[in-house]
N, C-alpha and C positions, 0 to 999 in steps of 0.2 A: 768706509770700511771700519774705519776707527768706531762711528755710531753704532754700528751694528754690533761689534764685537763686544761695546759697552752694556749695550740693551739687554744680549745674550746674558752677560754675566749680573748683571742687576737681577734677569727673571731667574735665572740657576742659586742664584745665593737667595732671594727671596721664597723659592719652591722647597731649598733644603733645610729652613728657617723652621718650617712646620713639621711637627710629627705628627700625621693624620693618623686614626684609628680606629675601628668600629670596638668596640669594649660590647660582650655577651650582656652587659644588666644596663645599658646607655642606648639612645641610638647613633648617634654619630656625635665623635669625641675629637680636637687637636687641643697641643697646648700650645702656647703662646706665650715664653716667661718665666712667670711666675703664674701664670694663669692656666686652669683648663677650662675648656667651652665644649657645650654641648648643644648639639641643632637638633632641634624634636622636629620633624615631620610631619608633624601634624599644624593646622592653622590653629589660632585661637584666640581671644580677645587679651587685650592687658592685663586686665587681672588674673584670668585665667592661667596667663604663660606666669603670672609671677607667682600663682597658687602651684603649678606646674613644676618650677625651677627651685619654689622651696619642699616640694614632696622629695628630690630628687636630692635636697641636703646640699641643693647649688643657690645663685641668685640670680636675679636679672642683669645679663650686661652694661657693664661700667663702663664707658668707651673714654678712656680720659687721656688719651694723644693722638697725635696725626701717626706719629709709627705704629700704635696699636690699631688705627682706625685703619689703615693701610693693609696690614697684616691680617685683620678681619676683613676688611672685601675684599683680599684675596684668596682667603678661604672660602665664602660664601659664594663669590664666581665662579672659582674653579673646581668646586666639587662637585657638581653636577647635577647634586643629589634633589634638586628640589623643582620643582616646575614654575617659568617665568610666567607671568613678573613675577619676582620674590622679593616680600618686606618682611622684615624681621622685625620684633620689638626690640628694642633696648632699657635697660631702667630709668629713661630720663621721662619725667613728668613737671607738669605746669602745677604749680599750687595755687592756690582761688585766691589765699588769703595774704601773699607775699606776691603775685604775678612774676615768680621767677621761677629758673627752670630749672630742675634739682633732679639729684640721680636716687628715687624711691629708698633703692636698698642701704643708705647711706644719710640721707636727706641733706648732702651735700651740695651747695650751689655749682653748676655744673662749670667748668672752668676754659672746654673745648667742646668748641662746636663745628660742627660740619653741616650745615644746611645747604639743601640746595636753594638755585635762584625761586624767588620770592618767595623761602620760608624764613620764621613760620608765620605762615599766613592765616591760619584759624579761620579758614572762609566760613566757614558754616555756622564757628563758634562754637564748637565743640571739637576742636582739635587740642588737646592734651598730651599727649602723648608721643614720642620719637621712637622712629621706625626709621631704619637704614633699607637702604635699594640698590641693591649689589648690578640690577639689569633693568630698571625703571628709564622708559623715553627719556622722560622729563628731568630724570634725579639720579643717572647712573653715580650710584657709589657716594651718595649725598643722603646725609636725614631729611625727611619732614617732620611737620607737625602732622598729628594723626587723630583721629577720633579714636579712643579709646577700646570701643565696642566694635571696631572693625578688626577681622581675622587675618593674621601674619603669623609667620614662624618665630618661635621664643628662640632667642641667644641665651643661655644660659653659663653661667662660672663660678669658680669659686667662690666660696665666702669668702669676701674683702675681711682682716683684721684691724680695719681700722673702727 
């Protein structure tokens, strides 16, 4: 009983964490913070979502804690709004010339990571790019590595002031 009643209140105080919004000139808006984020519904390649997220005066998601990363799959789950599987990009990319893994909008060495099991694996050799999976078999709620050129939903957020 104890469990349950815990559980309850873990998801009730996690649900009221977020101010969900549809904003008239966004398509879909929560904040998180100091953060707001936005989910474009539409797919589109890495550069694209980061050409995407800076017309909009936003960047590519920073994911840089487990409470944030938490906070974010729990929006991406339970809004509904997107058809599964759903990947979303985030700003972390692979550098050629450093082979480490850094957040684009910042070119910060990335400091938290959430891979799932055996990422990143760069099977192909062209996986650069991280992509979260809110409802993936394989990766529920876990980054991959990604090939760049494949189409996912862009996370979008404020401009970092660092």
């Amino acid at each position: 009983m104890h469990s349950l009643l815990a559980i309850s209140c873990v998801f009730i105080c996690l649900a009221t964490s977020f101010a969900f919004h549809v904003k008239n000139d966004t398509p879909y808006t929560f904040k998180q913070g100091e953060k707001e984020f936005l989910l474009n519904p539409q797919k589109m390649t890495f550069s694209e979502a980061n050409d995407y997220c800076k017309s909009v005066n936003l960047e590519l998601a920073a994911i840089e804690s487990a409470a944030e990363d938490d906070k974010i799959f729990y929006a991406l789950s339970y809004l509904g709004l997107f058809p599964a599987p759903k990947a979303f990009w985030t700003a972390g990319t692979k550098l050629a010339s450093t082979n480490k893994w850094v957040w684009l909008t910042t070119n910060k060495v990335i400091g938290y990571f959430n891979w799932g099991d055996g990422e990143p694996s760069n099977k192909d050799g062209n996986e650069f790019c991280i992509a979260t999976h809110p409802d993936n078999y394989y990766s529920t709620g876990y980054w991959t590595a990604t090939d760049c050129n494949s189409l996912a939903f862009p996370i979008c957020q404020t401009v970092s002031q660092n």
